[in-house]
C-alpha positions as CSV (number, residue, x, y, z in Angstrom):
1,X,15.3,14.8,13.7
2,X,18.9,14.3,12.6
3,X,21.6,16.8,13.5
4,X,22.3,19.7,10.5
5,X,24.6,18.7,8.7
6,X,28.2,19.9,9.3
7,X,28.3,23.9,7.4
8,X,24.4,24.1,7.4
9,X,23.3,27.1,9.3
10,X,20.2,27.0,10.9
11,X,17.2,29.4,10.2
12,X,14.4,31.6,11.9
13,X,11.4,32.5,11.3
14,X,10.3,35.7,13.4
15,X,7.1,35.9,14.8
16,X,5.5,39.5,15.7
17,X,3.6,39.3,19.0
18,X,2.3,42.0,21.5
19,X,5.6,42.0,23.8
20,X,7.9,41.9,20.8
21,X,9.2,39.8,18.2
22,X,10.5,36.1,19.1
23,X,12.7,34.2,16.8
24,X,11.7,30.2,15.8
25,X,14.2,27.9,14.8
26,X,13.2,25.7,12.3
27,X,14.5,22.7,10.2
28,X,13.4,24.2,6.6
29,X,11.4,27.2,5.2
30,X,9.6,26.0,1.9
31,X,7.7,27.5,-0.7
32,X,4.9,30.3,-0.1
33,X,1.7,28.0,-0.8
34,X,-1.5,29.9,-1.1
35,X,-4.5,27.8,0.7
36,X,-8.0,28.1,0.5
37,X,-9.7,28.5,3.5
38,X,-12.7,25.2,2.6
39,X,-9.3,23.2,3.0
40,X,-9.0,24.3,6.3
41,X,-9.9,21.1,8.6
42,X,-9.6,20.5,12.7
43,X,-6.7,18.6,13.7
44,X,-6.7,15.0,13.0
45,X,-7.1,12.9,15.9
46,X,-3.9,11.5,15.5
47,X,-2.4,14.4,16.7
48,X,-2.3,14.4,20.5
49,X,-0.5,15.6,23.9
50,X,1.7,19.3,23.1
51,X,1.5,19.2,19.5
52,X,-2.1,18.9,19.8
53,X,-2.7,22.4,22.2
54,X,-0.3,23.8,19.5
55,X,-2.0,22.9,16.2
56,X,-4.7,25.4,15.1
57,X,-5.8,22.9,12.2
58,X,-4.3,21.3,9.1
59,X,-4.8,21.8,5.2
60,X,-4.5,18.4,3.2
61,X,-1.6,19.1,0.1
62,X,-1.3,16.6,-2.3
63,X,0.5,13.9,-0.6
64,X,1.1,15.6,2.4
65,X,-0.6,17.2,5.3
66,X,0.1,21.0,6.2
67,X,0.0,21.8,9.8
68,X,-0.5,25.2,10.7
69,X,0.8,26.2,14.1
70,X,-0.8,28.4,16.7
71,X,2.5,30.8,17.1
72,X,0.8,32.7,19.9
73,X,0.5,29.4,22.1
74,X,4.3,28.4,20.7
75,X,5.7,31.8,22.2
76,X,3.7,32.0,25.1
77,X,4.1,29.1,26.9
78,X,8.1,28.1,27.9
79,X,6.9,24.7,28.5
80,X,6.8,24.1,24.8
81,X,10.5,25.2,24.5
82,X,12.7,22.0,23.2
């Protein structure tokens, strides 16, 4: 990923979990989508090593592919940390 851009602040997404809420730093927080759960497929094999323990499954958008991440693995497990 490319550095942010100089007087772009980064953003968070907060995540509830049982010891307390974790922050997420993420590149870009889009739209609210609303997904039906028929759409809801495995993860592709394509997917593999971390990324793949931290996928739950994907939703296909048209012309893009949704992944939707297992949060509770992502805050769990320091390993993941960048």
């Amino acid at each position: 990923m490319e550095d942010r851009a100089e007087g772009e602040f980064p953003m968070n997404v907060v995540v509830r979990t049982e010891d307390g809420a974790v922050s997420l730093l993420v590149d870009e927080i889009g739209d609210v989508l609303e997904a039906s759960p028929d759409d809801f497929e495995a993860p592709p094999e394509t997917i593999s090593g971390i990324t793949r323990e931290l996928v739950r499954g994907v939703y296909k958008l048209k012309g893009q592919l949704l992944l939707i991440l297992d949060t509770e693995k992502a805050v769990e497990t320091p390993s993941y940390a960048a």
